[in-house]
C-alpha positions in Angstrom: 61.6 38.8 -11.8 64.0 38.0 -9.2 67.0 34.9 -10.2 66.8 31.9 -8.1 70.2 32.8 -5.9 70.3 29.5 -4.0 72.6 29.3 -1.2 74.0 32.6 -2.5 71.0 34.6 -1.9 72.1 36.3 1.5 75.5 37.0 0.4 74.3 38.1 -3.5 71.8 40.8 -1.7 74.2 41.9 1.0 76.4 43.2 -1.8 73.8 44.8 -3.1 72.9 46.5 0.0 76.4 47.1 1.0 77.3 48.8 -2.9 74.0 50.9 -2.8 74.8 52.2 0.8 78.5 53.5 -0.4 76.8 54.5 -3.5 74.5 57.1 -1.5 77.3 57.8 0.8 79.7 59.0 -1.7 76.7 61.1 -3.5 75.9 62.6 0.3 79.4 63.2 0.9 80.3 65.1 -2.3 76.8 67.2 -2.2 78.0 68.2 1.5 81.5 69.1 0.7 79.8 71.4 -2.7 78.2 72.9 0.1 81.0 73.8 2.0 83.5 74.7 -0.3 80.6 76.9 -2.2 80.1 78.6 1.4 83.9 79.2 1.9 84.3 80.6 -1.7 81.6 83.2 -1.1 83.2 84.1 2.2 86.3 84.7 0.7 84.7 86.4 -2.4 82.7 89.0 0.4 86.3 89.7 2.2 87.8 90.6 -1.7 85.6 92.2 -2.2 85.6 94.7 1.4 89.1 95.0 0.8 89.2 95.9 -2.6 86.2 99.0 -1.8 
């Protein structure tokens, strides 16, 4: 299943390594900063909503 890469084979798969590892790091990124912006906005929502009793 695999192309015969030749010479190119190391620098063919390091791409791939390096574009998948970016790939995962932007998804892990984004997921973390959901997180913490959806922690934030229920921390503000709670203090609203204190205030507004």
């Amino acid at each position: 299943m695999m192309p015969d890469l030749g010479k190119y084979a190391v620098s063919v798969l390091s791409s791939y390594g390096a574009t998948l590892a970016l790939l995962v790091a932007i998804v892990g990124l984004s997921w973390w900063q959901g997180r913490r912006m959806k922690r934030s906005l229920a921390e503000v929502e709670a203090r609203q909503g204190k205030n507004d009793g």
